[in-house]
TORDREN-204592 format. One line per 5 residues: their letters; for each residue x negated, y negated, z negated of N, C-alpha, C. Coordinates in steps of 0.02 Angstrom, whole numbers, always signed. Example, Ala and Ser with C-alpha at 12.3 -4.5 7.8 and 13.67 -1.06 7.14 Angstrom:
! TORDREN-204592
AS> -660/+284/-390/-615/+225/-390/-660/+165/-390  -642/+112/-354/-684/+53/-357/-645/-2/-394 .
***
This chain:
! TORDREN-204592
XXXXX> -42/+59/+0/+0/+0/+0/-44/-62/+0  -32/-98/+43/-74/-161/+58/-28/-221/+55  -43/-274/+25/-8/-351/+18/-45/-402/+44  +1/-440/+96/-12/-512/+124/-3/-557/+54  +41/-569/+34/+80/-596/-2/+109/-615/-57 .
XXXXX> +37/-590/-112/+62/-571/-166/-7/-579/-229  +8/-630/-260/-45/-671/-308/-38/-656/-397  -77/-638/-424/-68/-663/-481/-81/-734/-505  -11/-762/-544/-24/-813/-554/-51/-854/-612  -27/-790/-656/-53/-796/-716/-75/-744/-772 .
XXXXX> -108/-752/-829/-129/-659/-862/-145/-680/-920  -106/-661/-967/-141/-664/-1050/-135/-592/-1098  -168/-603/-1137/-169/-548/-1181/-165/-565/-1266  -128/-533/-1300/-150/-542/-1368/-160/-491/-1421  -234/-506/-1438/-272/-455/-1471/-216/-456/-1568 .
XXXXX> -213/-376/-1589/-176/-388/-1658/-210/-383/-1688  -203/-407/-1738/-230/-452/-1800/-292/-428/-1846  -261/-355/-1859/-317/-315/-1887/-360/-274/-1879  -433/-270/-1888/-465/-240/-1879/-478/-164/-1931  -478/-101/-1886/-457/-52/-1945/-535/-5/-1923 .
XXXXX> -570/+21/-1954/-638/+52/-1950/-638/+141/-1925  -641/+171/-1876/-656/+217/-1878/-668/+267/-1931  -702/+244/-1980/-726/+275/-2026/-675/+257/-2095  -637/+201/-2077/-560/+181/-2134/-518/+253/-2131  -518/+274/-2064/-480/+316/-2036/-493/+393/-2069 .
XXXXX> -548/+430/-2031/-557/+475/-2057/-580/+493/-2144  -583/+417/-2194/-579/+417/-2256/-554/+450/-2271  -473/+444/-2238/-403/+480/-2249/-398/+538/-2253  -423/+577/-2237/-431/+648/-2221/-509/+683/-2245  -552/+658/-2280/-608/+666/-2295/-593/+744/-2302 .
XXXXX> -547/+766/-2361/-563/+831/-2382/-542/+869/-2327  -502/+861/-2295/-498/+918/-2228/-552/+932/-2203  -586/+868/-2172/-648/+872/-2135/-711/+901/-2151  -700/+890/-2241/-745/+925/-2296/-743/+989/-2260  -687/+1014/-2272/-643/+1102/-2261/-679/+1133/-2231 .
XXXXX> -661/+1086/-2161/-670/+1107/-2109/-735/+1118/-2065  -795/+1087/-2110/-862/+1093/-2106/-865/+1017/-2051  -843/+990/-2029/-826/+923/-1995/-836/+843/-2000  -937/+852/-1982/-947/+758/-2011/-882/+717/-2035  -893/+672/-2058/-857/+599/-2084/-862/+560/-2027 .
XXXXX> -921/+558/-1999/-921/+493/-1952/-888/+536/-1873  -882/+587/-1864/-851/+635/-1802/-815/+578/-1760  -776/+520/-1789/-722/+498/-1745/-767/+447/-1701  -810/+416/-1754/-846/+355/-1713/-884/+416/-1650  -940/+464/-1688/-984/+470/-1650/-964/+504/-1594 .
XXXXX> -890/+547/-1588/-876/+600/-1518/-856/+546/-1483  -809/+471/-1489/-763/+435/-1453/-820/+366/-1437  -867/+362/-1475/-894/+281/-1464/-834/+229/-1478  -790/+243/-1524/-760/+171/-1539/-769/+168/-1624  -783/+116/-1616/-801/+80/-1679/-726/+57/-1744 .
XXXXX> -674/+30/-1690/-623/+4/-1725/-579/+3/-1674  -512/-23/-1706/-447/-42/-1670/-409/-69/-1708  -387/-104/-1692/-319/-151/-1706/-251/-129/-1741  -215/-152/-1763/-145/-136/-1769/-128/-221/-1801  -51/-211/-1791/-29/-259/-1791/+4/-274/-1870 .
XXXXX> +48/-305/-1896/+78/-314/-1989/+134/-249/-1961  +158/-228/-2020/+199/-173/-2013/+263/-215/-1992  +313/-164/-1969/+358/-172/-1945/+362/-223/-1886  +322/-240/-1866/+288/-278/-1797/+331/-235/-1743  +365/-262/-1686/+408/-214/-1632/+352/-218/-1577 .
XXXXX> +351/-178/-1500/+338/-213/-1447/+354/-258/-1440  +434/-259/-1423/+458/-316/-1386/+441/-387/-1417  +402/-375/-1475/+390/-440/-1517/+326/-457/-1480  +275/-424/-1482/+194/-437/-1456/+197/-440/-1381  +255/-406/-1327/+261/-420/-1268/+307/-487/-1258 .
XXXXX> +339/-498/-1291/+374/-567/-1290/+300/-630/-1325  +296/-624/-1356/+222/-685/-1359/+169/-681/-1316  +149/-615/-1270/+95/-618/-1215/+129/-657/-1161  +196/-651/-1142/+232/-675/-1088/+239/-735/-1112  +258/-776/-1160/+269/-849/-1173/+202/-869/-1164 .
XXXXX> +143/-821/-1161/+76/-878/-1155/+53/-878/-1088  +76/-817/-1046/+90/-809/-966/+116/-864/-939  +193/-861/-963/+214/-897/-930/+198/-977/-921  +180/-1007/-990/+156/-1068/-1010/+88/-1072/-959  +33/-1042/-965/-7/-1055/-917/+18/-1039/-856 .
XXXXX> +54/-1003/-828/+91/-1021/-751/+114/-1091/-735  +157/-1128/-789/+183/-1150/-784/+242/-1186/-737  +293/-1133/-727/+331/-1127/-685/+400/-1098/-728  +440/-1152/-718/+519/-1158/-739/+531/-1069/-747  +553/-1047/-819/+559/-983/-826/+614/-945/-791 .
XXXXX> +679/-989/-767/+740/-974/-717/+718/-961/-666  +653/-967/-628/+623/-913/-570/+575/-871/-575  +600/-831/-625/+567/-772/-647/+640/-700/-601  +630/-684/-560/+671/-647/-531/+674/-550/-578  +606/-546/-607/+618/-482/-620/+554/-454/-682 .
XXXXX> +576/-434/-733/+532/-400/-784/+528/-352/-797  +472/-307/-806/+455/-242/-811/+414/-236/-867  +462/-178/-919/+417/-183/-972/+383/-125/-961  +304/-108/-968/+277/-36/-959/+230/+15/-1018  +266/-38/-1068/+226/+5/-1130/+249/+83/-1143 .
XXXXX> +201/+123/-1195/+234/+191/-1189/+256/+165/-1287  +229/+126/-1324/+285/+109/-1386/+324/+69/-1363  +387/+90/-1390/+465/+59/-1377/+483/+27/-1443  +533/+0/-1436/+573/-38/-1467/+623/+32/-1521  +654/+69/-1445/+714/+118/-1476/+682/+164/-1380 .
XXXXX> +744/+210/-1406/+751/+254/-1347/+782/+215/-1298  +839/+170/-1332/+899/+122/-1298/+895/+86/-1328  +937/+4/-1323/+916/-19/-1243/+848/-28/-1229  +817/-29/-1160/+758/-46/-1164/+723/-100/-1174  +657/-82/-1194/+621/-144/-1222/+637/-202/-1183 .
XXXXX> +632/-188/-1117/+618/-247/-1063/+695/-316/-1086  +741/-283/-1100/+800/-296/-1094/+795/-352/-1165  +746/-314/-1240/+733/-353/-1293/+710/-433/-1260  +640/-403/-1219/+596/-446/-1212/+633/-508/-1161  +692/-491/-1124/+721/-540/-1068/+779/-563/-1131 .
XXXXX> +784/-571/-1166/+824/-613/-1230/+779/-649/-1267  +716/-627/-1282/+689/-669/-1302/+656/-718/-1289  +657/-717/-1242/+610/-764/-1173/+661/-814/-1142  +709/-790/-1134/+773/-834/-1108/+780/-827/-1022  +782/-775/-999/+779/-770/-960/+849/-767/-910 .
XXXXX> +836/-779/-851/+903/-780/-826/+962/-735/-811  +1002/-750/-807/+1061/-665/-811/+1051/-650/-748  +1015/-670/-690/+1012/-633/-628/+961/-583/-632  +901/-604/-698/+829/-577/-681/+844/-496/-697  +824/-478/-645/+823/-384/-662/+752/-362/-713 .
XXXXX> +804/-331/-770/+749/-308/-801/+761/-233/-833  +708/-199/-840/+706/-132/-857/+626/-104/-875  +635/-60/-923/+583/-12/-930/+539/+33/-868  +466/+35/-877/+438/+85/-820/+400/+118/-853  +431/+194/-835/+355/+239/-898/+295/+279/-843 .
XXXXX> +258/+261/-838/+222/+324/-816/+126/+314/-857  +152/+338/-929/+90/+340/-980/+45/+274/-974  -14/+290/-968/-75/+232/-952/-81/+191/-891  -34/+233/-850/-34/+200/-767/+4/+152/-779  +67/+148/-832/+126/+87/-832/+128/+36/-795 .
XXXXX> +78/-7/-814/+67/-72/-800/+39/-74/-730  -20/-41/-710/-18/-37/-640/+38/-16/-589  +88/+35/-598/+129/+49/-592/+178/-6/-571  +195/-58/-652/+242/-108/-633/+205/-170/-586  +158/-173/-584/+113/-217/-527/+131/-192/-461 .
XXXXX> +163/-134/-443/+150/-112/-362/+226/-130/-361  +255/-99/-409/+339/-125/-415/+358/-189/-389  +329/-218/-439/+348/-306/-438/+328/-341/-359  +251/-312/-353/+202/-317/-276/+264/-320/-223  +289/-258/-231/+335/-236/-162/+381/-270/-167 .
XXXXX> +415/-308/-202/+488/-360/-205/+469/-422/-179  +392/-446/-220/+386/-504/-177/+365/-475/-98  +344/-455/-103/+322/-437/-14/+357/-447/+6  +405/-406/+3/+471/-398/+40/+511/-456/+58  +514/-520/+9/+553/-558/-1/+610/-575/-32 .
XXXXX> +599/-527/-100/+676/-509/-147/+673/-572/-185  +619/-583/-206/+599/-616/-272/+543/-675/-248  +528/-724/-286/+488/-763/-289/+424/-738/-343  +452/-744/-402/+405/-702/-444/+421/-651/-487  +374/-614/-536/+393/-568/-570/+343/-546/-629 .
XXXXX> +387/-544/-672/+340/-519/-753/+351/-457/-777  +292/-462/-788/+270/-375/-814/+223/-377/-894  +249/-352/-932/+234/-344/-998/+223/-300/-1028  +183/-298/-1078/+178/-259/-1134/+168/-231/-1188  +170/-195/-1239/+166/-211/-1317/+136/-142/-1344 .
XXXXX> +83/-144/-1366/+66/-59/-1386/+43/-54/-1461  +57/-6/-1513/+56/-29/-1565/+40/+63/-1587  -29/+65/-1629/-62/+132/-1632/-52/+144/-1701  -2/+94/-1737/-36/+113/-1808/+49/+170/-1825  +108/+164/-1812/+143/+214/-1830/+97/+292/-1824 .
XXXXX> +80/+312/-1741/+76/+361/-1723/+9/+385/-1767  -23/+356/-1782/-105/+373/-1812/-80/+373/-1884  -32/+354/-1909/-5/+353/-2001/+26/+410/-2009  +78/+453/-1946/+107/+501/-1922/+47/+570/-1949  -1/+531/-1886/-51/+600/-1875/-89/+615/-1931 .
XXXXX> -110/+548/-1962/-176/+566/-2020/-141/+584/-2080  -56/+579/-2088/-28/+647/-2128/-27/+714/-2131  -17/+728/-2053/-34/+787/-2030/-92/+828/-2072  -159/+766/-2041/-219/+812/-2056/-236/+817/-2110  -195/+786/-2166/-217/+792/-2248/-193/+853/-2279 .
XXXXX> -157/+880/-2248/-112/+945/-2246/-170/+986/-2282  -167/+1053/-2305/-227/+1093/-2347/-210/+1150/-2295  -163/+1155/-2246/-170/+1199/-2234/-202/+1203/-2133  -194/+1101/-2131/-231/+1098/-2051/-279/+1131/-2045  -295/+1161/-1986/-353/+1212/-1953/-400/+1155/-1901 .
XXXXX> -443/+1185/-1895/-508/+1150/-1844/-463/+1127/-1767  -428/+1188/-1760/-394/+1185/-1677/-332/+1123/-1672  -287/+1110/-1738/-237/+1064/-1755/-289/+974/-1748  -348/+980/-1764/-361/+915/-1793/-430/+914/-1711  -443/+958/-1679/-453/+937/-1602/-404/+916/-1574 .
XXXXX> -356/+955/-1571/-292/+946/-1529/-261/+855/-1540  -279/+835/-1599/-238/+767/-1638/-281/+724/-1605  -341/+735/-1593/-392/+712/-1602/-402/+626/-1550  -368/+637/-1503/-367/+600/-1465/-309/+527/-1493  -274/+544/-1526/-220/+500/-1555/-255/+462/-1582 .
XXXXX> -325/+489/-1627/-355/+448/-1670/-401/+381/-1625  -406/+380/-1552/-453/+339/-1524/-397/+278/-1492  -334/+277/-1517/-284/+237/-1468/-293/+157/-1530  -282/+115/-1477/-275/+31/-1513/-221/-14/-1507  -214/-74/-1516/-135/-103/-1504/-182/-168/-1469 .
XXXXX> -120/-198/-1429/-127/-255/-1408/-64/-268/-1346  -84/-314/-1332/-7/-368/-1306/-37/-395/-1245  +19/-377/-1155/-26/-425/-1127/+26/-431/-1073  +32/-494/-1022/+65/-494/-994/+54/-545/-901  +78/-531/-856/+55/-554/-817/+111/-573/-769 .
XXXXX> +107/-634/-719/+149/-642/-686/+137/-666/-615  +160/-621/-568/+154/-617/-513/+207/-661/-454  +154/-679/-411/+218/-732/-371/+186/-722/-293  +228/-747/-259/+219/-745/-177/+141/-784/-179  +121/-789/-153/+56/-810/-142/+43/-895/-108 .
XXXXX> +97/-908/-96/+95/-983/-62/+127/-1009/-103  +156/-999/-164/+195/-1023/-231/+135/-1013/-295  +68/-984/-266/+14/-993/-332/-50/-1047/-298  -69/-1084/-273/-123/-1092/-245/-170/-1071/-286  -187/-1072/-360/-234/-1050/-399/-233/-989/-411 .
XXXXX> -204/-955/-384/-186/-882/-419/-229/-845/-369  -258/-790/-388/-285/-727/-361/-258/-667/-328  -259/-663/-256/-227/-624/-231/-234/-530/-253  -162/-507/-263/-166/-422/-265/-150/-400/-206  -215/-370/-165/-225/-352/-114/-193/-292/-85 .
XXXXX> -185/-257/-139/-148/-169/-125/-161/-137/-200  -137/-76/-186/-148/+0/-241/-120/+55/-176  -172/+108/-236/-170/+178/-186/-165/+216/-255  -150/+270/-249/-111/+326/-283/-111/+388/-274  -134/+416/-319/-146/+513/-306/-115/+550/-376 .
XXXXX> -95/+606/-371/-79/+633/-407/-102/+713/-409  -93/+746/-470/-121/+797/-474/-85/+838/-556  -19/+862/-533/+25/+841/-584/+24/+917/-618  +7/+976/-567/-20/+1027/-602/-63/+1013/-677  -86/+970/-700/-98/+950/-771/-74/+915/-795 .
XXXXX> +2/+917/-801/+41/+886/-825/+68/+913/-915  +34/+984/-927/+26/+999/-991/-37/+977/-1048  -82/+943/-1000/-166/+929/-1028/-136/+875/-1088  -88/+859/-1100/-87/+790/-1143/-14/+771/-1144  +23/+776/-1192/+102/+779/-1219/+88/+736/-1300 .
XXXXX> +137/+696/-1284/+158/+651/-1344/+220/+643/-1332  +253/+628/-1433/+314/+596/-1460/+308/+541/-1490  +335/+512/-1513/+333/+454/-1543/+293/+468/-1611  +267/+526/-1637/+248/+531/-1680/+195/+595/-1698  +195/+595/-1633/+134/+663/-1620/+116/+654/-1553 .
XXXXX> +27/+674/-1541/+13/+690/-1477/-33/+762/-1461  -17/+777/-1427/-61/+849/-1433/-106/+837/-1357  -166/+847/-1365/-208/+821/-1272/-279/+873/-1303  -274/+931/-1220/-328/+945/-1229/-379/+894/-1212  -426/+886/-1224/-461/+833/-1208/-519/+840/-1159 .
XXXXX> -557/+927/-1182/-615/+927/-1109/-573/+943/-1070  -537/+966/-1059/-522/+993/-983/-472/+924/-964  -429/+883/-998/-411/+831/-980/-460/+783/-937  -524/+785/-976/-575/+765/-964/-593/+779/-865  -611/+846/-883/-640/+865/-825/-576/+848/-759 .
XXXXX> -508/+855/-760/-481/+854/-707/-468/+777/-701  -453/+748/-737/-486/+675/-748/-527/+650/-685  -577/+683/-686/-627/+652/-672/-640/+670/-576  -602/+731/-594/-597/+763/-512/-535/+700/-479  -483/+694/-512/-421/+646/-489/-450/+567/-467 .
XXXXX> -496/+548/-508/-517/+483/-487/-580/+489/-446  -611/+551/-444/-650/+539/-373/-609/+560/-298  -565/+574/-300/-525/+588/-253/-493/+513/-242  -477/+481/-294/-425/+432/-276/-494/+378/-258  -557/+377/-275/-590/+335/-266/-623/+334/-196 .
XXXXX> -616/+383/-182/-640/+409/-105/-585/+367/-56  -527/+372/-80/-480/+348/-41/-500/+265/-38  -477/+248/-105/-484/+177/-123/-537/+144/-86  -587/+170/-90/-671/+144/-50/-638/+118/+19  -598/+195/+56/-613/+170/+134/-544/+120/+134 .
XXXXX> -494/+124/+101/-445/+74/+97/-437/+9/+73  -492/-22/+36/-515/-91/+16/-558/-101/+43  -603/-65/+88/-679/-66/+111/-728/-73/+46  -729/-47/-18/-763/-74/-75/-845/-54/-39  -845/-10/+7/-936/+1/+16/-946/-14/+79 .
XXXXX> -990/-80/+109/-1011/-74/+191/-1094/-74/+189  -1086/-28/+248/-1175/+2/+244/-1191/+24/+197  -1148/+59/+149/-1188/+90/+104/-1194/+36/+26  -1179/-15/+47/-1180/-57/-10/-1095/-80/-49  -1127/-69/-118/-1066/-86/-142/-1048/-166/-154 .
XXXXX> -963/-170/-130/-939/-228/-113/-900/-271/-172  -887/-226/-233/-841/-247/-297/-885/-286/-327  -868/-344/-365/-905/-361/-418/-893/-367/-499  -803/-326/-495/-808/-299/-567/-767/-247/-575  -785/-191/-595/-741/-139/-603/-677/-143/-684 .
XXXXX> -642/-150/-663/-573/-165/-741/-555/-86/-741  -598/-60/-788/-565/+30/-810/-527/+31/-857  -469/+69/-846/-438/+93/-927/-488/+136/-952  -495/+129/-1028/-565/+155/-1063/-516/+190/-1108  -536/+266/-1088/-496/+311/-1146/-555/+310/-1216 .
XXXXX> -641/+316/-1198/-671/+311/-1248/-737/+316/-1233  -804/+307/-1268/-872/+307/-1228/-878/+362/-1189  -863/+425/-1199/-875/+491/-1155/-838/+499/-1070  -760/+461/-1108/-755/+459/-1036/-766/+396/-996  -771/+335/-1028/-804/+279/-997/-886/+312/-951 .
XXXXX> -916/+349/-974/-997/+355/-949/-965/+412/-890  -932/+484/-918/-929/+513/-869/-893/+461/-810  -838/+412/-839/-820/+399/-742/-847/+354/-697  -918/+349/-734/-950/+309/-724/-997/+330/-672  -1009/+379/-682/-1089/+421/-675/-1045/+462/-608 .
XXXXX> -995/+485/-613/-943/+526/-572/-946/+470/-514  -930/+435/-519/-905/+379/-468/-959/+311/-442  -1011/+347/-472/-1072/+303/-461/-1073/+223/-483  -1021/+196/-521/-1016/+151/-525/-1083/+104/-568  -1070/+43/-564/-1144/+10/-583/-1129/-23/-654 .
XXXXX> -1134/+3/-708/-1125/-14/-774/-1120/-87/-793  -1160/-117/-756/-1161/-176/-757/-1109/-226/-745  -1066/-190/-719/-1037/-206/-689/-943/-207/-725  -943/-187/-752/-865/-175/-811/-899/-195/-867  -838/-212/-929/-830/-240/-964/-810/-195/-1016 .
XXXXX> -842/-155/-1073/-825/-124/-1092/-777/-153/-1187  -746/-118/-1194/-695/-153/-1249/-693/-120/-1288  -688/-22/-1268/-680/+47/-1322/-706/+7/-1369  -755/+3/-1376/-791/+10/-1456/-746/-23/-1509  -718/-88/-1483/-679/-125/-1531/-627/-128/-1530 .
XXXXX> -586/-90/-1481/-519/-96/-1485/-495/-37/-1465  -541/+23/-1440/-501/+110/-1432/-453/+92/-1355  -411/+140/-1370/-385/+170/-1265/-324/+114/-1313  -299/+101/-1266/-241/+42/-1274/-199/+70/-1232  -200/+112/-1220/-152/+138/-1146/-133/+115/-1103 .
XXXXX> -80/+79/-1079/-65/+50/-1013/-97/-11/-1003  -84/-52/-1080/-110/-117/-1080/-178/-136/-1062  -211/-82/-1083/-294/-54/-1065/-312/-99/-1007  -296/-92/-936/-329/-135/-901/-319/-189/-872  -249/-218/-905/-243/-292/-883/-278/-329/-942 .
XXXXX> -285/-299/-1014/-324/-325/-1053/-397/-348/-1052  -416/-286/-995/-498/-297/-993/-503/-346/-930  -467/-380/-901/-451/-390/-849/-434/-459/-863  -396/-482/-934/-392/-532/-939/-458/-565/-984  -494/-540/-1011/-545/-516/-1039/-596/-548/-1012 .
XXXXX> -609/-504/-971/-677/-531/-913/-657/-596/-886  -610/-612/-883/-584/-680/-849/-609/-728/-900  -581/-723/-948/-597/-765/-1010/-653/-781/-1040  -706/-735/-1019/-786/-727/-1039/-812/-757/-972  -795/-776/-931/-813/-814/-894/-863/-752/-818 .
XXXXX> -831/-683/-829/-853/-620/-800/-845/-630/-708  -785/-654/-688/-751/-666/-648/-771/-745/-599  -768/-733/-559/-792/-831/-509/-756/-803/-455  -728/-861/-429/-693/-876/-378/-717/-833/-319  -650/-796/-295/-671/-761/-241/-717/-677/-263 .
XXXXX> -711/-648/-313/-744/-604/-340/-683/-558/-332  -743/-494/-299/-685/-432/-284/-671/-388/-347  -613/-363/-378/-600/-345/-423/-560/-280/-413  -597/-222/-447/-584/-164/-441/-519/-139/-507  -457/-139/-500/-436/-99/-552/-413/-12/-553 .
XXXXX> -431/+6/-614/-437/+85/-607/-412/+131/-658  -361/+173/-667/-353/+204/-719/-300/+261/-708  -304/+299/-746/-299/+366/-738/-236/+377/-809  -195/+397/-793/-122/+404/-842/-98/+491/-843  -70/+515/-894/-66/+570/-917/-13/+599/-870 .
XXXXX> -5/+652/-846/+30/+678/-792/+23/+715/-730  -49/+729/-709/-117/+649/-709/-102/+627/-640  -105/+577/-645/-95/+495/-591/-161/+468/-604  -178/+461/-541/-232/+391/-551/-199/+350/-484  -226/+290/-514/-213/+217/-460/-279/+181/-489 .
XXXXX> -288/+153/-403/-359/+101/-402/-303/+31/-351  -328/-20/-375/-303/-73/-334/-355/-149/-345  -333/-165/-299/-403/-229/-284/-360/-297/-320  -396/-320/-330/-379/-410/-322/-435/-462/-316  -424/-507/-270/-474/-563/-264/-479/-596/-303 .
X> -523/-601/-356/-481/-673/-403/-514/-762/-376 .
***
């Protein structure tokens, strides 16, 4: 899928409040780990993240995706009544019903024409609602369109590190969890418009898309449990995004003569192991991404518009810089898509 027509106009993020320690974490569970013959420091040293976030209790999405979009929209600055359509793509909700999106278009004040609804597809979400929104303006449905989101790690990790205090968790229960323990919160939101309605805005050039859904058992979550094998998640992982990157290359042109053409890669970062493997897999130039794991863990969907707004903000990004986004969602889906900024 390729776009004439179609800019970001604006992108914020907001980091939550608290900083919680890797090692706060597995405190919690010391004597299991005791048990279980299982370092203390295991979480930092298998994942490379240091910390993550969570937000004050009882904190909603639709609360942290409704303040990323009021700071979207404010730096757009463009009358909120031509906002044609919102997509919320977090995988924490509000409720099962109604959907978040529906919270977040009340709180914002949005117009009774603007179509709004939920989009799930795991870590891909947000890229996901970018190709969504992409194809309306293309088309000419809409003028612009917001896409949000709200991710919040501290229920599911308060859930799990009950679990593992259990006397009777086993080694195989607290691998299996294991991945729950590397997730972070944060808030981010972006808004997309026809491209002759942003002059400042950065064009989204396309997304491409592969799937490989035969591992669609590698990694299952509830609102209060996740179970993910993790190497072999790992490994097909890694086969899905060199496939999709193969594509992506000859469909953005990211390599001529042999030389690479991106000048920043925006990864969703599940954690240091798989940050290096898709690194090393895909030849990419380290130098070149912005890495966040350490201090804030896999954020899931929000993951790469965060790093994305991120690098922008650090001053990573200059005019006219090709921008690689990339990430890989449970099911397994990967999507790569460009933007000029």
């Amino acid at each position: 899928m390729q776009y004439q027509n179609v800019s970001i106009s604006s992108l914020a993020h907001i980091d939550a409040p608290h900083r919680i320690t890797s090692s706060e974490l597995t405190r919690k569970f010391a004597q299991t780990l005791a048990r279980l013959g299982i370092p203390l420091e295991v979480l930092e040293y298998a994942s490379g993240i240091e910390a993550r976030r969570y937000w004050d209790k009882d904190v909603q999405p639709s609360d942290v995706a409704a303040l990323a979009a009021e700071k979207a929209l404010r730096d757009c600055g463009i009358d909120r009544s031509r906002i044609g359509i919102i997509v919320n793509t977090s995988v924490c909700r509000d409720y099962i019903e109604p959907s978040t999106a529906c919270l977040v278009h009340d709180r914002l004040g949005l117009s009774t024409e603007c179509l709004n609804f939920d989009l799930g597809n795991a870590c891909l979400g947000f890229l996901s609602g970018m190709q969504v929104v992409g194809n309306m303006i293309e088309r000419g449905l809409i003028d612009y369109g917001l896409i949000v989101d709200g991710e919040s790690a501290r229920f599911v990790q308060e859930a799990t590190i009950a679990r593992l205090q259990r006397h009777e968790t086993t080694a195989k229960e607290f691998s299996d969890q294991f991945a729950t323990l590397t997730l972070g919160s944060g808030s981010v939101a972006m808004v997309l418009a026809r491209t002759d309605l942003a002059p400042n805005g950065h064009r989204f050039t396309g997304i491409v898309n592969r799937a490989a859904t035969q591992h669609s058992g590698l990694c299952r979550g509830q609102i209060d449990h996740m179970v993910t094998d993790a190497k072999a998640l790992l490994v097909a992982g890694l086969e899905l995004a060199s496939n999709t990157f193969n594509t992506a290359k000859t469909h953005f042109g990211w390599v001529k003569d042999g030389v690479d053409q991106v000048d920043e890669y925006v990864l969703h970062q599940v954690s240091g192991i798989h940050t290096a493997n898709l690194c090393q897999t895909l030849g990419l130039d380290t130098k070149k991404f912005l890495a966040i794991y350490p201090e804030f863990g896999n954020i899931g969907p929000a993951s790469v518009p965060i790093v994305l707004s991120k690098a922008a903000e650090s001053g990573r990004l200059q005019k006219g810089s090709r921008v690689a986004l990339m990430g890989i969602g449970s099911g397994l889906n990967c999507s790569m898509a460009e933007v000029i900024w």
